[in-house]
C-alpha positions in Angstrom: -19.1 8.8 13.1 -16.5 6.3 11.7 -12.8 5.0 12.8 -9.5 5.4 11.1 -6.9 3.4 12.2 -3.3 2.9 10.7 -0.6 0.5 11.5 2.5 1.1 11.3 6.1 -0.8 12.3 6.4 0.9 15.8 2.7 2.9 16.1 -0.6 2.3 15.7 -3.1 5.2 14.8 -6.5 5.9 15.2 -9.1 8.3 15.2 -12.8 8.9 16.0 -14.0 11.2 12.7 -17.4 13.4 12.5 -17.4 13.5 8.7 -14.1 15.4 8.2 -13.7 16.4 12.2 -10.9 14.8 14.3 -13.2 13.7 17.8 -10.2 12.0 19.1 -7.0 10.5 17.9 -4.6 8.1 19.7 -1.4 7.0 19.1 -0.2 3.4 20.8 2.4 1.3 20.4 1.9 -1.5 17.4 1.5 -5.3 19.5 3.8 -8.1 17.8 0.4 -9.7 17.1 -0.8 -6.5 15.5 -4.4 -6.8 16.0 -4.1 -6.4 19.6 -2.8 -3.0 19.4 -6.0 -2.4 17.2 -8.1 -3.4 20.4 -6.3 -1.1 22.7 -6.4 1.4 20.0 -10.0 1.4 20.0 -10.5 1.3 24.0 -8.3 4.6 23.9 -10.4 6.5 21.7 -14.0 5.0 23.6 -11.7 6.6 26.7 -11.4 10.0 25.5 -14.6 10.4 23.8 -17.2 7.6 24.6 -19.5 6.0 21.7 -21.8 3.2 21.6 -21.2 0.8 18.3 -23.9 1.2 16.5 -23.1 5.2 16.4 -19.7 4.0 13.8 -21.0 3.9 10.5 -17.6 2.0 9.4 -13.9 1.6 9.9 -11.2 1.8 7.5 -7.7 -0.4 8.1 -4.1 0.8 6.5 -2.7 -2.2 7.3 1.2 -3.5 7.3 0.0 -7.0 7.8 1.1 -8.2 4.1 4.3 -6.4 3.2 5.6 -7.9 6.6 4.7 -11.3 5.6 6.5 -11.0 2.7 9.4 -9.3 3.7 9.7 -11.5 6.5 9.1 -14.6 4.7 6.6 -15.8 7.3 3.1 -17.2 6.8 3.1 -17.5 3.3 1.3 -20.4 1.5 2.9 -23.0 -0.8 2.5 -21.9 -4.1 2.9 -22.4 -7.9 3.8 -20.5 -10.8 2.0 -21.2 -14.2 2.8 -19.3 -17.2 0.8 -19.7 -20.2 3.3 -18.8 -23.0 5.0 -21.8 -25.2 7.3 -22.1 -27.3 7.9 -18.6 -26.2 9.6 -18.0 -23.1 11.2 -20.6 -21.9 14.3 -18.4 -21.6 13.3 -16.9 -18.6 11.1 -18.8 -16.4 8.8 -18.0 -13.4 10.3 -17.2 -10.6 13.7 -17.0 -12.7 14.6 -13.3 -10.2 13.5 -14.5 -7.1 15.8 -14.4 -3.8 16.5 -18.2 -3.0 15.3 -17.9 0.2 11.3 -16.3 -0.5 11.0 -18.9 -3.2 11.9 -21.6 -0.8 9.1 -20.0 1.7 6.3 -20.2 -0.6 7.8 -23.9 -1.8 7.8 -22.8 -5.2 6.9 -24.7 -8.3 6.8 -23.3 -12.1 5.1 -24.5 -14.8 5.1 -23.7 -18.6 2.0 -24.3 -20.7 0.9 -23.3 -24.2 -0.9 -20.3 -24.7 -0.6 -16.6 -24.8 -0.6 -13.5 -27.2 1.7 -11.8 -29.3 1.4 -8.0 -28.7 -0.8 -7.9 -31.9 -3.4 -10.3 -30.6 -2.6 -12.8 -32.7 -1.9 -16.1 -30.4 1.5 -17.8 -29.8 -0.4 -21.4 -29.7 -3.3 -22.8 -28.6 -4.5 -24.1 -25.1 -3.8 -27.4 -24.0 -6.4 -28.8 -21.7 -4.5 -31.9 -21.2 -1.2 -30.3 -20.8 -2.8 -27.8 -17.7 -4.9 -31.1 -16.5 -0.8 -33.0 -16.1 0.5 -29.9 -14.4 -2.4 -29.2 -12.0 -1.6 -33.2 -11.0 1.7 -32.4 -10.1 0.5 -29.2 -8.1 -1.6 -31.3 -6.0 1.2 -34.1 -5.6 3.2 -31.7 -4.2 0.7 -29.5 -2.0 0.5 -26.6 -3.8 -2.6 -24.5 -2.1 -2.2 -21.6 -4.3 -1.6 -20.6 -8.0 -1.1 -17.8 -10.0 -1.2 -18.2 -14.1 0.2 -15.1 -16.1 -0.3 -15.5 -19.9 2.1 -13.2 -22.3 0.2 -10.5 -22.9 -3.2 -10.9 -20.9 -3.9 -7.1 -20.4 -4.2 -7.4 -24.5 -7.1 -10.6 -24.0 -7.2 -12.7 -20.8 -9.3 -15.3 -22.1 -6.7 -17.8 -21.7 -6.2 -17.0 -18.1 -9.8 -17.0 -17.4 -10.0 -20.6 -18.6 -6.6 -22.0 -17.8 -8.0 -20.6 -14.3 -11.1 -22.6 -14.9 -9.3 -25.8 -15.8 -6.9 -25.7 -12.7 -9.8 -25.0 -10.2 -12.2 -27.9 -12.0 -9.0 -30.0 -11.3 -7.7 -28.9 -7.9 -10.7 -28.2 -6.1 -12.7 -25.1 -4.3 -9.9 -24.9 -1.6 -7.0 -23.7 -4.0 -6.3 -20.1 -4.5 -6.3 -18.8 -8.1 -4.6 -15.7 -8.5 -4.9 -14.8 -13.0 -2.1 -11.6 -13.6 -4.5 -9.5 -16.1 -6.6 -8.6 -12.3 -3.6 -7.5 -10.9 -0.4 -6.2 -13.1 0.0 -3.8 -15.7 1.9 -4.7 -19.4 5.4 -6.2 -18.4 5.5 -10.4 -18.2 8.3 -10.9 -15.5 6.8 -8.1 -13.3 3.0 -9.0 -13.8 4.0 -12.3 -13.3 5.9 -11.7 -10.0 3.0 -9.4 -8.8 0.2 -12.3 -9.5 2.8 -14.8 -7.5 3.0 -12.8 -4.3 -0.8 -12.0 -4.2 -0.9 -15.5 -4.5 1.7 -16.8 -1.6 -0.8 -14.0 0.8 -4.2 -15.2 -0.2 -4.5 -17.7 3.0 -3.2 -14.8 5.3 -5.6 -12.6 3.8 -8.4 -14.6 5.0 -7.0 -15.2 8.3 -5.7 -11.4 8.9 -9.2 -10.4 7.7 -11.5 -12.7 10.1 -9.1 -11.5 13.0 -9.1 -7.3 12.4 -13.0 -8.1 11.7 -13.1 -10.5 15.4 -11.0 -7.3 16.6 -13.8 -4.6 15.8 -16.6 -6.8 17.0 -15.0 -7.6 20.0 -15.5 -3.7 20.5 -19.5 -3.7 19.8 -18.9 -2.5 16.6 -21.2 -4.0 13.5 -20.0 -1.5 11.0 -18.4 -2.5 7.6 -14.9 -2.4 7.6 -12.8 -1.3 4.7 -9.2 -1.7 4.1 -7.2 1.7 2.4 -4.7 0.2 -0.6 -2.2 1.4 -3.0 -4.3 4.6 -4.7 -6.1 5.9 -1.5 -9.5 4.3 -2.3 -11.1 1.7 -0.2 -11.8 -2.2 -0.6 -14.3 -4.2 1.6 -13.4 -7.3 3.5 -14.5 -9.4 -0.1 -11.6 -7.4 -2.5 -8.5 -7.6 0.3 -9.1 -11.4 0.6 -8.5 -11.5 -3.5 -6.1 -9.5 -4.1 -4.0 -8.4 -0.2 -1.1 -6.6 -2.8 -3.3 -3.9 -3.0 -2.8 -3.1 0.8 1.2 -3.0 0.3 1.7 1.0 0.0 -1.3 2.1 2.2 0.9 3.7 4.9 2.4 6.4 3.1 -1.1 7.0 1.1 -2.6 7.3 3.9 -0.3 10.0 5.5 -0.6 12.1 2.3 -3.9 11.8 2.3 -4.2 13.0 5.8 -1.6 15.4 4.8 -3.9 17.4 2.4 -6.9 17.5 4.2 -5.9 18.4 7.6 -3.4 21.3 5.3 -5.6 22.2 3.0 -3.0 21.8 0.5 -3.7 19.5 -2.5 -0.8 20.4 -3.8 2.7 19.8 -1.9 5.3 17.6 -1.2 4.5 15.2 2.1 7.4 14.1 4.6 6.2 11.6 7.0 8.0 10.9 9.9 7.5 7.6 11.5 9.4 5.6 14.5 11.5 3.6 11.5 11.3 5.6 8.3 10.8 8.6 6.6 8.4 8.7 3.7 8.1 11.0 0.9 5.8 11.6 -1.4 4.1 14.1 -3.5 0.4 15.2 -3.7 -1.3 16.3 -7.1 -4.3 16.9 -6.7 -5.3 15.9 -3.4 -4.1 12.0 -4.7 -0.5 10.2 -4.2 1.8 10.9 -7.5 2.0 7.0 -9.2 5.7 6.0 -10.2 6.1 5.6 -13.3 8.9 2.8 -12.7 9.0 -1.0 -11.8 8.4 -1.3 -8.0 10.8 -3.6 -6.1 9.3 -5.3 -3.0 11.9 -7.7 -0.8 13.8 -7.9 -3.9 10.7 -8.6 -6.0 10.6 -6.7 -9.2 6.9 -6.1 -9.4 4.7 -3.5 -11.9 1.6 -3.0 -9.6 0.0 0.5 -9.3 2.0 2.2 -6.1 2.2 5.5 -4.8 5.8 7.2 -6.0 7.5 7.1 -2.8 11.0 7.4 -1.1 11.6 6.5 2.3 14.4 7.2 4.0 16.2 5.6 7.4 15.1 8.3 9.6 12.5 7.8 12.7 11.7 8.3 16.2 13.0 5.0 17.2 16.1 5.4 14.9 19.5 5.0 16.5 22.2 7.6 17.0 26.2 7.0 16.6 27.3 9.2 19.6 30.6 9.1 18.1 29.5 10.1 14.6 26.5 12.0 15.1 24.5 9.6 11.9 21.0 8.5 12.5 19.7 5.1 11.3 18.6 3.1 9.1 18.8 0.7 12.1 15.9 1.4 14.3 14.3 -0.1 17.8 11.1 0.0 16.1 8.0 -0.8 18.3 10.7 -1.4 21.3 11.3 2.5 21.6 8.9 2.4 24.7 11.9 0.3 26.5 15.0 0.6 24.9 15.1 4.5 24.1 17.2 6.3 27.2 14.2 9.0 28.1 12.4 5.3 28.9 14.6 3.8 30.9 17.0 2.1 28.1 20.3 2.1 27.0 20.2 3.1 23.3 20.5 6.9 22.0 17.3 7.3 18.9 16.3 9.8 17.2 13.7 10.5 20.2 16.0 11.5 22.9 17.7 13.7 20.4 14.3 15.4 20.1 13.9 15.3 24.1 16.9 16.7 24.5 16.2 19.7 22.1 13.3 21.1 23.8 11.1 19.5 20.6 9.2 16.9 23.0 8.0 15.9 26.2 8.0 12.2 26.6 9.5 9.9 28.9 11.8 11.4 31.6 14.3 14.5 30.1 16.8 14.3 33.0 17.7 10.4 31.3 19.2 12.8 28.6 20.6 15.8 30.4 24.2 14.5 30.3 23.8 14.4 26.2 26.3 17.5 24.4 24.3 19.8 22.8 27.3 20.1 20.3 25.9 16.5 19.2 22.1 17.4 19.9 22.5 20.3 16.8 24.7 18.1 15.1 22.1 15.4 14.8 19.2 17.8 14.3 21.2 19.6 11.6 22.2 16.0 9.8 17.9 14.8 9.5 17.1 18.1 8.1 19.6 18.1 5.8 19.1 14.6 4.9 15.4 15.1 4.6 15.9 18.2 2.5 18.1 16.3 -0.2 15.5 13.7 -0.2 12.5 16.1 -1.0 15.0 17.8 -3.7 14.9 14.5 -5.2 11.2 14.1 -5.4 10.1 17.2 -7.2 10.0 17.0 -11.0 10.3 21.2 -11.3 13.0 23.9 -9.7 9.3 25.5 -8.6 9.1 26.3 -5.0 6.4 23.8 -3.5 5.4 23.2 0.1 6.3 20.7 2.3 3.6 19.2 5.0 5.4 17.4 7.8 3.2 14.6 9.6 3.6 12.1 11.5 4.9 11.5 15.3 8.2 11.7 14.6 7.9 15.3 12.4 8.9 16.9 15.6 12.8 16.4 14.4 12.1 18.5 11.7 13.0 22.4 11.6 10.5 25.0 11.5 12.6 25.7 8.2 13.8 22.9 6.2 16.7 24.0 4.1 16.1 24.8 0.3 12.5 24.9 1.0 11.8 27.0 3.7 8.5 26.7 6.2 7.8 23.6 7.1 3.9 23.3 7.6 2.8 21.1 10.6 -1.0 21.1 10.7 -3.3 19.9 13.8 -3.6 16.6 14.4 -0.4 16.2 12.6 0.9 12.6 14.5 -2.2 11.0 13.3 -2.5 12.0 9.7 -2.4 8.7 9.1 -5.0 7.2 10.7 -7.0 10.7 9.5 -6.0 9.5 6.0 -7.5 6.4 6.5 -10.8 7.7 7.5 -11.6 10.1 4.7 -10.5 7.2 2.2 -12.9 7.8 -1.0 -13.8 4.4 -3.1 -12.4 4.1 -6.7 -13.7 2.5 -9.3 -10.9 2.0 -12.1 -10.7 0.8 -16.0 -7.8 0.4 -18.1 -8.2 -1.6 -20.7 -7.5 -1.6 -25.3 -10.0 -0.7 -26.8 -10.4 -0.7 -30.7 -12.1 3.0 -31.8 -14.2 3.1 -35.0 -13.6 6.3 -36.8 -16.0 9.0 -35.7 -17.1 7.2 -32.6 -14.0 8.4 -30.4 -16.0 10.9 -28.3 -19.0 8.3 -28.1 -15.9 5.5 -26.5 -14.4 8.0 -24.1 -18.0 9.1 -22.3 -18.8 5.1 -22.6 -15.5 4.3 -21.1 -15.9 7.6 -18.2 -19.5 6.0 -17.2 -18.3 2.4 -16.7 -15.6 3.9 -14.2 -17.9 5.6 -12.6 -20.6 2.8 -12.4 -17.5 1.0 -10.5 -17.0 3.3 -8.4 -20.8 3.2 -7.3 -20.9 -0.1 -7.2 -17.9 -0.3 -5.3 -19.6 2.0 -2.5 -19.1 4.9 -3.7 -22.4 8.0 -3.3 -23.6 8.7 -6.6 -23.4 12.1 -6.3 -19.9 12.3 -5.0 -18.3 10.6 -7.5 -15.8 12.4 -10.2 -13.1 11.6 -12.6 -10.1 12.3 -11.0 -7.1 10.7 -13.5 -7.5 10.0 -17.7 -5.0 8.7 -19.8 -6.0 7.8 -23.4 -2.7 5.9 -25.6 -2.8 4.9 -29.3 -1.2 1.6 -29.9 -0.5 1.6 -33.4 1.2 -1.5 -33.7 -2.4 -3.0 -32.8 -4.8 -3.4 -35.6 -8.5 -1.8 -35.7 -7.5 1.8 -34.3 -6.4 0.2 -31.1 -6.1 2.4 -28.1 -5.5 1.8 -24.2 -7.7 4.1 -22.0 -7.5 4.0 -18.6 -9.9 5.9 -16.6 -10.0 6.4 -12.7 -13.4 7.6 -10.8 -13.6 8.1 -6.8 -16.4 9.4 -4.5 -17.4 9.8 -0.7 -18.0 6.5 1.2 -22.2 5.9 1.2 -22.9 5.9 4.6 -26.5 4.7 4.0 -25.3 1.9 2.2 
């Protein structure tokens, strides 16, 4: 058996899985603290179907730990900037698009040192040893407990970052964080670069949030690994999410289209997850999240990390209602709905007592919301499905007709038919998808990399290239026999000499349980 558990703004998941069977799933209210409501979580599911810890093989985390750090500007640790790049790019320094007040959160410092690549490989100047050793002195002058170093062009050849990395650590001690942009971003300086300096400002979190969930599970009697779901809907153990914690920033909505196709059997749709705050949609191809193909903003951030190709929407359980106007959200109660919606005793009208008052739950007490109009009731229920609708519309990339899951708690404000699309398909387990999502997580293993291709040995590069994804994948956890190519994408660069050509390569498998 093994645990899925997801945390969201206002709920937190879980589940108690038998391979791909739901034993039991639980849905409590998230804990300011988080981890606590991962404790109680637990104790519910040992309550409706009781295990002893050494019958969980592991647990897998979707986690909102990070993104809320950074959106709330809280617990983030001073750090610095360093971009290896002179003469060039002084223009536009680190940190140049930052909101005044994150930069001031993570007390910012930038630094520009020689180095980097054109985009043919040739370099823009060489290192300066002396130059890094004079900035890393100012770092530790000024507290700096975490850097990241982007170099122009690093997913072309990161060998300056590895040893600018090397220099700054030799100078600044075991205790510093160094967080090198070729590990984390894709092509793009600014964005890379803003990537690399977030993962770095949630490196000391990452330790601390780890060593709590992991005190949390043991608390519980539980010895199993844990794992952590990120971005693509693969796994990472405890090790990976205290490196690189941006990986966990989209695992909510992965995880409820994850949970989405297996519990449908549809590995093809479009996924609407309703939460208490937000709506979330997405589409599956393949059984997988679609990527977006665009830069990714996060709390103003323009960032180029690999994220699921999602739009969410102001619309929840806990979202609030205009009596007068009949509009629902974006402003929600969030993990307060418990107290402040009216079927619980409150005073504000959410999206929840609009569902109460429709006959589409049983929660709290109905009679709180007898006195509502149904004139508004419709009115509401009419405006999130039309709202959802349009936002589905928006998502598909064909006039095709194409399904639409709906999971999540809140799903029950949705129609049985969802204008312009028709059946709307709500399958078991359906509030907990995803915590479900979680649980079924595969590991990845994933290269993308430019390679140079001697003529005749393209076929002989590709299989080479297939079998080191694949080797990832298994060394990343993955059962041998499970694993499978599951995304190629194979770009000539001519502007590179020697044949050059990107190849990126993505393999996933079951978890190894005897592992």
């Amino acid at each position: 058996m093994h645990i899925g558990i997801d945390v969201g703004g206002t709920n937190t998941d879980a589940v108690l899985m038998d391979g791909t069977t739901t034993l039991a799933g639980v849905k409590h209210s998230t804990t300011p603290d988080v981890t606590t409501g991962i404790v109680q979580a637990i104790e519910d599911l040992r309550s409706m179907h009781p295990f002893e810890g050494g019958q969980i093989d592991a647990v897998m985390i979707g986690t909102t730990h990070f993104i809320n750090a950074l959106v709330e500007a809280k617990r983030l640790a001073p750090t610095a900037a360093l971009r290896l790049g002179l003469p060039a790019t002084k223009a536009l320094p680190p940190l140049v698009d930052w909101p005044e007040a994150l930069a001031q959160a993570i007390s910012a410092r930038s630094y520009l040192a020689h180095g980097g690549y054109e985009f043919d490989g040739r370099p823009i100047s060489p290192l300066d040893p002396d130059e890094l050793r004079a900035h890393a002195a100012d770092m530790k002058a000024n507290g700096i407990r975490s850097v990241a170093i982007s170099s122009v062009f690093s997913p072309v050849n990161h060998d300056l970052e590895v040893e600018a990395g090397r220099i700054i650590a030799e100078e600044l001690g075991p205790d510093v964080a160094i967080s090198l942009s070729h590990e984390i971003g894709r092509i793009g300086l600014l964005e890379r670069e803003n990537a690399t300096i977030i993962n770095a400002a949630l490196r000391e979190l990452a330790s601390e949030i780890v060593d709590g969930l992991t005190a949390a599970v043991r608390k519980q009697g539980i010895d199993a690994q844990i794992f952590l779901s990120q971005n693509d809907g693969t796994l990472m153990d405890e090790d990976y999410v205290r490196l690189y914690p941006v990986a966990t920033f989209a695992s909510g909505p992965t995880n409820s289209m994850r949970g989405a196709a297996i519990t449908s059997g549809l590995e093809t749709c479009a996924v609407v997850d309703v939460g208490g705050t937000t709506a979330d949609i997405g589409l599956l191809i393949n059984g997988f999240p679609r990527e977006t193909a665009n830069e990714v903003k996060v709390a103003g951030i323009r960032t180029n990390f690999r994220m699921p190709d999602v739009l969410s929407i102001g619309i929840g359980g806990g979202s609030i209602v205009d009596p007068e106007t009949g509009e629902v959200g974006p402003e929600s109660v969030g993990y307060r709905l418990t107290t402040e919606a009216l079927v619980f005793g409150g005073s504000t009208l959410t999206a929840t007592d609009i569902a109460v008052a429709a006959g589409r739950a049983e929660v709290g007490d109905p009679s709180k919301v007898a006195h509502l109009d149904p004139a508004l009731v419709s009115k509401v229920l009419a405006r999130i499905a039309e709202r959802v609708a349009e936002a589905v519309d928006r998502m598909r990339t064909s006039p095709e007709p194409i399904p639409v899951v709906a999971v999540g708690g809140g799903s029950i404000l949705l129609p049985e038919l969802l204008p312009m699309f028709g059946k709307v398909h709500r399958p078991e387990n359906y509030a907990v998808a995803n915590a479900i999502g979680a649980s079924i997580a595969q590991v990845g293993g994933e290269i993308d990399k430019v390679y140079a291709i001697e003529p005749g040995r393209r076929e002989e590069a590709l299989s080479e290239v297939r079998a080191e994804a694949v080797d990832k994948a298994i060394a990343a956890g993955a059962a041998p026999r499970s694993v499978a190519i599951v995304d190629f994408d194979e770009v000539p660069i001519p502007y590179l000499p020697g044949n050059a050509t990107r190849i990126r390569v993505k393999a996933v498998g079951d978890l190894d349980m005897a592992v």
